[in-house]
Steps between C-alpha positions, in 0.01 A plus 500: 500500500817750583619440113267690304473881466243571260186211626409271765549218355200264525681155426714557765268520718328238410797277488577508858152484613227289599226470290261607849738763603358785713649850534437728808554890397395821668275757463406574217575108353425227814457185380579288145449163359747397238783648362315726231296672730839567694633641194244693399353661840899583626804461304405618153377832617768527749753449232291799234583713778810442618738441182836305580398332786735317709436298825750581755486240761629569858394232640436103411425202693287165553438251820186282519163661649469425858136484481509271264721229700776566273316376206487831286804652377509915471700731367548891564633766273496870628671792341391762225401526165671784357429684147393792327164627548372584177146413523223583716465174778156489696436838456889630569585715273880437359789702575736328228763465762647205694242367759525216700180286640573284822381127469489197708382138337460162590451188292374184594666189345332189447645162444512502110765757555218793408372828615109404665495839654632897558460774728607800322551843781608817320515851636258707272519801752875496451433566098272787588753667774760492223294628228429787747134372581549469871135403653688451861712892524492416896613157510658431864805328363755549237414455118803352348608209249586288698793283511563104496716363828728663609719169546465505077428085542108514443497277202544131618637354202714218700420243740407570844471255825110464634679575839508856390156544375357323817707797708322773271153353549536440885568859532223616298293249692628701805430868330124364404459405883552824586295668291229272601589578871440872391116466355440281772588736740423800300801711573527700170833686647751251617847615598788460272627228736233237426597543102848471621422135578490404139626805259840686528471823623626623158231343296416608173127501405378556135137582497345549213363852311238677745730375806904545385775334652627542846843428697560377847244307741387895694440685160353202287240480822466901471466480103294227490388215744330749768251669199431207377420302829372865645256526172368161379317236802311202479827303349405180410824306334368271232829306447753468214446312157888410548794538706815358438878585592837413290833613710473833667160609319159408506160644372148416506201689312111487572179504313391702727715479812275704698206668552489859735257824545645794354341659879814797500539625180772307359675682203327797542170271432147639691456290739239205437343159691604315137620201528778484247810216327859551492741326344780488541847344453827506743871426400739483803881454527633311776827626680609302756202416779306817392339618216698802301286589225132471359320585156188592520216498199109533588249591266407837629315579169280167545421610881394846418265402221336333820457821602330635176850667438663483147842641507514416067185687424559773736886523646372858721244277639683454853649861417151612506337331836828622692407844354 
């Protein structure tokens, strides 16, 4: 798929596909059934509008789903796809300069050696924030591009002992139990020390476009974990389609992971008693016992057409309630 430049190319698509495969896309493209739908709904259009496109992958790796009892095997791919915006996308209008779209996608592989099924996250806010169409001007953390590892050794190419991915999933087995112990206790403003049980105090967070990216455990709570816990209640975690781990990183995706009440006016939202999806997918690097880095994606254009809000038809719309 990375060696054309002009089309997606169908029959290769095809060819590494299962005749039932099933896509998962965001807002505005959810879900596909069979490889021409894929092609036509996503990467066709995405390719009329950004000419020259190249994948630049950050991040790749595979382990076996552990909610499937190690039956399913996953990969994960996360980086950007970078070219030149020369035709309007969704509503975007082009710039004709560089611009780089943030993805995250998983593939299921099946015995025969085939692709049954995708998830496929991109960062359509992050197109619009470049092409100076910024729906979020007051985001609470940084908008940036952001970066792969900072270790450089995201893409897993070699082999890699099970030892290692059992350490990586243990500790995010330990990170999930906290979070749990949170809702269940509902403090929505933890200290800094009861992160410090699982993340390095220099942790690096990547949210995605509406949130920004955020350094160190004190500031990534300030910039993001206390509005988001202080806005949205009535949590209810719905699980993960998978998780799996390979060395130092692991991610996991859901469909949705989680349902919440947008009760504080999260991202400059009114407040409403809605009862609303996210999804959303986390990438974490492993250093040592504690967790060093995380990439985030969630579908924040899928959540706020919950809400009746349609950041592609109107990008002032959230400009215009905080107004």
């Amino acid at each position: 798929m990375n060696a054309f430049d002009a089309d997606p190319s169908l029959d290769t698509l095809k060819a590494w596909t299962s005749e039932d495969y099933f896509w998962r896309g965001m807002h505005p493209f959810y879900e596909q059934k069979g490889a021409e739908a894929v092609i036509d709904a996503f990467w066709q259009p995405l390719h009329e509008s950004l000419s020259s496109l190249q994948r630049r992958e950050d991040i790749f790796f595979t382990g076996q789903n552990v909610y499937a009892d190690g039956q399913d095997v996953w990969t994960c791919s996360m980086g950007h796809f970078m070219g030149l915006f020369d035709r309007e996308w969704l509503g975007i209008a082009p710039t004709r300069k560089m611009v780089f779209l943030p993805y995250a996608e998983f593939h299921k592989v099946n015995d025969n050696g085939k692709i049954s099924e995708s998830a496929l996250f991109i960062d359509i806010i992050r197109v619009m924030q470049q092409a100076g169409q910024n729906p979020f001007p007051h985001q609470t953390a940084a908008f940036i591009i952001q970066p792969g590892p900072r270790t450089h050794d995201g893409i897993l190419l070699g082999d890699h002992t099970q030892s290692e991915a059992d350490g990586t999933l243990d500790l995010i087995e330990r990170m999930v139990a906290d979070l749990s112990e949170l809702n269940q206790t509902g403090n929505d403003r933890c200290p800094p020390e009861f992160l410090a049980r699982t993340w390095h105090e220099d942790m690096i967070w990547y949210g995605p476009g509406g949130i920004g990216a955020t350094y160190t455990i004190p500031r990534y709570q300030e910039q993001h974990q206390y509005p988001f816990r202080d806005s949205l209640s009535n949590k209810v975690f719905n699980g993960h389609v998978t998780r799996f781990a390979e060395g130092n990183y692991v991610g996991w995706f859901g469909w949705p992971n989680l349902n919440n009440t947008n009760s504080g006016g999260y991202l400059g939202m009114p407040p409403s008693d809605i009862r609303a999806e996210m999804r959303v997918v986390d990438i974490y690097r492993r250093d040592g016992d504690k967790l060093a880095e995380n990439w985030v994606f969630i579908d924040i254009l899928y959540y706020l057409i919950q809400h009746g809000i349609d950041l592609l038809a109107d990008p002032t719309a959230l400009i215009k309630d905080q107004a």
